[in-house]
N, C-alpha and C positions, 0 to 999 in steps of 0.2 A: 461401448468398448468391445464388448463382445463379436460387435457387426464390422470391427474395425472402425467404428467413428469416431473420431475426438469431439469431446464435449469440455466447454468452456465454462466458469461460473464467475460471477462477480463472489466478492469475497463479503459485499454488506459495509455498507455504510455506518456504523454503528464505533469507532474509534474514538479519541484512542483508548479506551479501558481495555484494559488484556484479554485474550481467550475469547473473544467478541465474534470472531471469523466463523462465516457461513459457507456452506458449499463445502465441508469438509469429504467426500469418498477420495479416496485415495487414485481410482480410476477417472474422476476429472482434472482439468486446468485452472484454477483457484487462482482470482487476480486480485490483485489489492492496487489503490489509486495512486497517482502520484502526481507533480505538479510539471508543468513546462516552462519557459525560459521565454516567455512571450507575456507581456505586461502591456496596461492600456493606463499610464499614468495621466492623473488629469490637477492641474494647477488651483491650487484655491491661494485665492488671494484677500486678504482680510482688508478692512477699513483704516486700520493701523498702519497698514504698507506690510504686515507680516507675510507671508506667505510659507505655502505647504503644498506638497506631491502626494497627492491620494492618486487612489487607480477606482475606475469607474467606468459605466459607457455614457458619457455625454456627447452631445452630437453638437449642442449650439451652447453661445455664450448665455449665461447664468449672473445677472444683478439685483440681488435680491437684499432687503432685508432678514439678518439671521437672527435667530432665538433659540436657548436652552429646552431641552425636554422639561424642567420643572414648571414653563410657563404654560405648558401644553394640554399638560399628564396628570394628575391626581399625586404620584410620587414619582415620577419621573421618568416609569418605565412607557418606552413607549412600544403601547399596546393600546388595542379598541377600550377594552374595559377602563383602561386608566382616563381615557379619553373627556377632559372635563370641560376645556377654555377655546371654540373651534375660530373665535376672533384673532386669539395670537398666534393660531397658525398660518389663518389665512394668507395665501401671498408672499409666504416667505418660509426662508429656508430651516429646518430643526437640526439642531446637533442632538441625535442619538447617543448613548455607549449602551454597550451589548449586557459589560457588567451591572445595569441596573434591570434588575428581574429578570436576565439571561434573556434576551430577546433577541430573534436575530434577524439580519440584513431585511426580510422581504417583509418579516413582522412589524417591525417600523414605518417601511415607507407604507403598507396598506394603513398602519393608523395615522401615518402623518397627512396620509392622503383624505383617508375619512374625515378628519380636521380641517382640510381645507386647504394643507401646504402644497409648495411649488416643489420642496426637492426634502434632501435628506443628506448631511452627511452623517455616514455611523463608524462610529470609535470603537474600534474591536481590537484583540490581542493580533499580532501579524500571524501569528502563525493559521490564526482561521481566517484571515480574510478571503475572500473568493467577487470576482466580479462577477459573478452570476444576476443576467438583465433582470432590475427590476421595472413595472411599468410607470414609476414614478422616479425621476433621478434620482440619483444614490449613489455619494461617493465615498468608500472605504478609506479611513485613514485609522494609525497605530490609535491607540491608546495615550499613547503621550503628546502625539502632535490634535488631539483630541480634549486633553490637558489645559495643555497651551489655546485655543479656540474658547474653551469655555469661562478661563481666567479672562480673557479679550472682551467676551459679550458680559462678562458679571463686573468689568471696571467702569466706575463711576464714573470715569473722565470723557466717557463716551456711549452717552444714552441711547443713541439710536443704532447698535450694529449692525454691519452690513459684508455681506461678501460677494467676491466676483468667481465665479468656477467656470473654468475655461474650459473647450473642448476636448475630449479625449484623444492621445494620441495611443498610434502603437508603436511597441519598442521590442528589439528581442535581443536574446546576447549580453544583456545587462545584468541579468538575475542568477546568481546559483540555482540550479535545477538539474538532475529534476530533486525534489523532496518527498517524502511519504505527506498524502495529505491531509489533516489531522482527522477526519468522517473515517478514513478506511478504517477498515475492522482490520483487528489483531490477532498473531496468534499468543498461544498456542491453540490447537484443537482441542476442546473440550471432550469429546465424542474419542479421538484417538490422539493421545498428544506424540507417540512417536512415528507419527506422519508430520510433516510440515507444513503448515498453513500460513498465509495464502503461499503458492508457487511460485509466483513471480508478481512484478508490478508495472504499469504500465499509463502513459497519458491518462489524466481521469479530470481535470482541474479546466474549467474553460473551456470547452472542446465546442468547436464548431462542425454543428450535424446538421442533416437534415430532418425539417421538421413537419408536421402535419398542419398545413394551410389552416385549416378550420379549428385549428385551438391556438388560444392566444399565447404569446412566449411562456406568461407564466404560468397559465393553465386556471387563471381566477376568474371567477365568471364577471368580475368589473372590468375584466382586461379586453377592452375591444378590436386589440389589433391582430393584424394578422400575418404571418410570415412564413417563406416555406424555409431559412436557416434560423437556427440560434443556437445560442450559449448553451451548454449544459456542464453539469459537475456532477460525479458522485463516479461509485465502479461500475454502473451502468454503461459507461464511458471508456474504463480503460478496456473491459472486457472483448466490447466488440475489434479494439486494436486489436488482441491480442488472436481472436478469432479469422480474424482475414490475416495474422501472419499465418497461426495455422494451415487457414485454405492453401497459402504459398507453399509452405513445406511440405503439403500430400499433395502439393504438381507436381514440384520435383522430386520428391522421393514417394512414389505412389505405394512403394511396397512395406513404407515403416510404417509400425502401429502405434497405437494411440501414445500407449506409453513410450516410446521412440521419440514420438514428436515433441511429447513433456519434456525427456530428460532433453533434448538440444536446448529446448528455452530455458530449460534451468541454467544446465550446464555453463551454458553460453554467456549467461546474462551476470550485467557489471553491477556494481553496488557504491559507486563513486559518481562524484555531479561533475558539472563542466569544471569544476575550479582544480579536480581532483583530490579534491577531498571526502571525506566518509560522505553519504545521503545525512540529509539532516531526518528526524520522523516528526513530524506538523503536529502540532498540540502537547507535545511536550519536550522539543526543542534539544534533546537528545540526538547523539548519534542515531542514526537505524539498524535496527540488528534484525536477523531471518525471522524474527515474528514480525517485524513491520514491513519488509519487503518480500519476503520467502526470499528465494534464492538468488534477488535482485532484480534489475530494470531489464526487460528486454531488447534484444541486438536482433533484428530480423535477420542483418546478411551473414554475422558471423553463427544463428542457430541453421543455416544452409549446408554448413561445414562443420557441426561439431565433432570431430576426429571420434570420439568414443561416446555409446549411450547405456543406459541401463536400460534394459528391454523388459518387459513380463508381459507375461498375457492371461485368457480369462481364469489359465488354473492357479496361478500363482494369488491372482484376488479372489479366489476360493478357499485355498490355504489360507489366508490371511484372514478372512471372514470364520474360516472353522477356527481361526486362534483368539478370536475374539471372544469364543463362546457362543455362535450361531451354530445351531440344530441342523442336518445335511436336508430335516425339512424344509428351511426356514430359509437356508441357501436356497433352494430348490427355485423357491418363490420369488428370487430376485433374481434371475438368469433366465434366456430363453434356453426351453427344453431342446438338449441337441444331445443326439448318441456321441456325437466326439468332445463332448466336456464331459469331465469326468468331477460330479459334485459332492464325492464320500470326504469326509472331514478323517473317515479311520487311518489314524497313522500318517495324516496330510497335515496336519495342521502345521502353523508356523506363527510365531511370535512377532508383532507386526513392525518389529524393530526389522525382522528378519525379510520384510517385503524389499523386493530388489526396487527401491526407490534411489532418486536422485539428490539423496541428501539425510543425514545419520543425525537422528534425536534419540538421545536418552536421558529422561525427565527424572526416572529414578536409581540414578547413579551410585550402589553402597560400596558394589568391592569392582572388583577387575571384570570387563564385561568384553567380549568379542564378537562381532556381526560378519556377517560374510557379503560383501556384493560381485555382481558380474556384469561387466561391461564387452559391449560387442562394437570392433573396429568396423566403422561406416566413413573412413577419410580417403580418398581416393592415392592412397599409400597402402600399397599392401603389406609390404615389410617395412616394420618400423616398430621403435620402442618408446615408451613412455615409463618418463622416472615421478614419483611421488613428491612433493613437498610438502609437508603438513605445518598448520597452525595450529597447537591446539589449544584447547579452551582455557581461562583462568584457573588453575585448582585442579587441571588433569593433565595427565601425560598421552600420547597417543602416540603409538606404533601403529605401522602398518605393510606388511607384510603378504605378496613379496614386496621388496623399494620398489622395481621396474617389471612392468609386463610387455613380454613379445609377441607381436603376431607377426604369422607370415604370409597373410591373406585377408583381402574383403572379409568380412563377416564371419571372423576366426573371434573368438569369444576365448576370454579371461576372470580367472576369479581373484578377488584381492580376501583378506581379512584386515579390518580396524579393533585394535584392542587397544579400550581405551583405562584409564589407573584412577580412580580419586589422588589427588595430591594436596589435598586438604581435609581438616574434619569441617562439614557445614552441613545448615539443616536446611538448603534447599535454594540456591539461588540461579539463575539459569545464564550460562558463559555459552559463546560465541566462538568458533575457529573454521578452519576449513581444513578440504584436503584439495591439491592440486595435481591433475597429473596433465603431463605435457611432454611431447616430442619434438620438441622447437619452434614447432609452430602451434599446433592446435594447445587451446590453455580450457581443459575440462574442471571446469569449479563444483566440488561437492561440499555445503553446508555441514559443520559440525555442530551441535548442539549440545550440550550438556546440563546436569542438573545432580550436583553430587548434594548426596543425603543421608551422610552417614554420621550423622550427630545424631546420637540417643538424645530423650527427653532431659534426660538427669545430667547431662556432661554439658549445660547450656555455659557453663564456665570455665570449659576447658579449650585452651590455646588451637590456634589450627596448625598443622605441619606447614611447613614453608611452600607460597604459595609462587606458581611462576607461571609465562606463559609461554612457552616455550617454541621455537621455531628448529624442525628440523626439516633439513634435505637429504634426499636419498639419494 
């Protein structure tokens, strides 16, 4: 950041439990995954004439005899260890579920494989299914159509079950997406919670990359094939998206800095799927709110044109670091030595609510609280105003002041103030709002957070003031 670089981080695969999110400094791009609108459903067709739409990669037609994991497995879970009966696998298909001894996708097919089976299908929750290749087929179905399949091979009326699984097709346009993925990690920040983690989110789910010829898709040393694409999943995936949008925005704008190029992707970026409705967040089937997306899905062409950014540069993540409680030694040591940074904490410090970031957390919300930020006009409008509309969060009131900022030039710079009210007694639950400003055209999204905490221990019985959420225009 220093050098002017932008630096990118995946946000960690580690969701959905709270506060889970890596890569928190405040001077990186923090991604968290999310899903695409591109599905490879593949037909299973039972002996009964039932049938069911899993998604998978099968390539060719599949007639096999199928069997439950309990014929397989010790107690059903399939894994090596369980691994008892390698006869009733052989040659035939195993019905997995994830929920017996938490096993997942690739876990199965390597034990169904060391048994001796032809394929796998695995019964898992929808919201974590992922076709990520395994080297033994494997097709993803819910939990209930997973149900239904094992009620089929445990009916008496039909001893020898069988199924037909047909090749995988691809589809796109058919699925709400994108969604948070249920792996990404979440916020808040542990380390600093009035920064917002991750920043944005972006493709992480299925992603088609390029791969190293000499390691097999899955990376198991049983796996003997070889390939230069395949599948991948996790933020490993969405990050480097989000890095070659970067590359694109320091072509065209070579003179913004790091933090410049963050607040457009913030700024910019929607929080709504194709359906237009809220993102769902994967693994627990909830709306998404700014800990599971940060500031939402990236827009590449509309972060080209973000009308207004929140800029800082390396002194303001100096102040912010001396507010932390870092030593002007201890700064010292995490910056290259330059006479024109200036790294004394005396009289510099700032409260990291107070860092001119692209989106306003305050976790510990008791009485009336004020932050100040300043955004710099980058839209190729030189006179032009932009009026405020704010959301704010459950349980708080938010002004902000002034309603409208003027500029009468390029890179004419404005300060706003946000004071935000507890409008309720609570001991700590974290609300969602935004603030929006807009001059007809450019729509600048800044993240509101909240976390009102003004219930004593002793008042755990005492009513809340009336709670609202209120929408004002300026």
């Amino acid at each position: 950041m220093q050098l002017g670089v932008s630096t990118v981080f995946s946000a960690g695969n580690d969701g959905p439990d709270a506060a889970m999110v890596q890569n928190v400094s405040p001077w990186g791009v923090t991604v968290a995954a999310s899903t695409i609108d591109r599905r490879f459903p593949t037909v299973i067709a039972l002996g009964s004439n039932a049938s069911f739409v899993g998604e998978g990669f099968i390539v060719k037609d599949m007639k096999m005899p199928l069997v439950e994991s309990t014929s397989v497995f010790a107690d059903g879970t399939c894994s090596l260890d369980q691994l008892v009966n390698r006869t009733a696998a052989s040659g035939k298909i195993v019905l997995c579920f994830s929920t017996m001894g938490m096993v997942s996708g690739e876990g199965a097919a390597l034990a169904v494989y060391a048994g001796g089976g032809s394929g796998v299908i695995f019964a898992d929750s929808s919201s974590r299914r992922s076709n990520q290749d395994n080297f033994l087929p494997t097709v993803h179905v819910n939990l209930r159509q997973g149900t239904q399949i094992l009620n089929y091979i445990q009916s008496r009326s039909r001893p020898r079950p069988t199924v037909h699984i047909s090749p995988s097709r691809t589809v796109v346009d058919k699925t709400p997406a994108p969604a948070i993925a249920y792996f990404s990690s979440r916020g808040p920040s542990s380390i600093s919670p009035n920064i917002l983690k991750p920043d944005v989110t972006a493709p992480g789910v299925n992603i088609l990359a390029a791969w190293p010829p000499k390691s097999s898709p899955t990376m198991l040393p049983l796996d003997k094939r070889s390939t230069e694409w395949n599948f991948d999943t996790g933020t490993s995936m969405s990050c480097p998206h989000v890095t070659g949008i970067v590359a694109i925005l320091r072509s065209v704008h070579p003179t913004w800095s790091p933090a410049a190029v963050k607040s457009a992707l913030m700024t910019t970026a929607y929080v709504h799927d194709d359906t237009s409705d809220a993102m769902l967040a994967g693994g627990t089937q909830k709306a998404a709110d700014a800990f599971d997306t940060g500031a939402g899905h990236v827009d590449p062409l509309r972060a080209l044109d973000p009308g207004l950014v929140y800029d800082a540069d390396a002194r303001d993540h100096v102040r912010f670091l001396c507010g932390l409680g870092y030593t002007e030694a201890q700064v010292r040591q995490m910056v290259l030595s330059s006479p024109a940074l200036d790294t004394s904490c005396a009289g510099g410090a700032i409260g990291d609510a107070d860092l001119n970031y692209p989106a306003i957390v305050l976790p510990e919300l008791r009485a009336a609280a004020t932050v100040k930020r300043t955004v710099t006009n980058v839209g190729l409008q030189r006179e032009t105003v932009y009026h405020a509309t704010v959301i704010s969060p459950q349980g708080a009131h938010v002004e902000v002041w002034p309603p409208a900022l003027a500029f009468s030039s390029r890179c004419a710079r404005a300060e706003y103030y946000v004071t935000v009210t507890p409008a309720k007694l609570s001991r700590g639950r974290y609300d969602f709002g935004e603030i929006v400003w807009s001059d007809g055209y450019h729509r600048v999204r800044t993240p509101l957070v909240v976390r009102v905490t003004n219930l004593p221990d002793a008042g755990v019985g005492a009513q809340p003031t009336n709670q609202h959420r209120d929408t004002t225009e300026y």
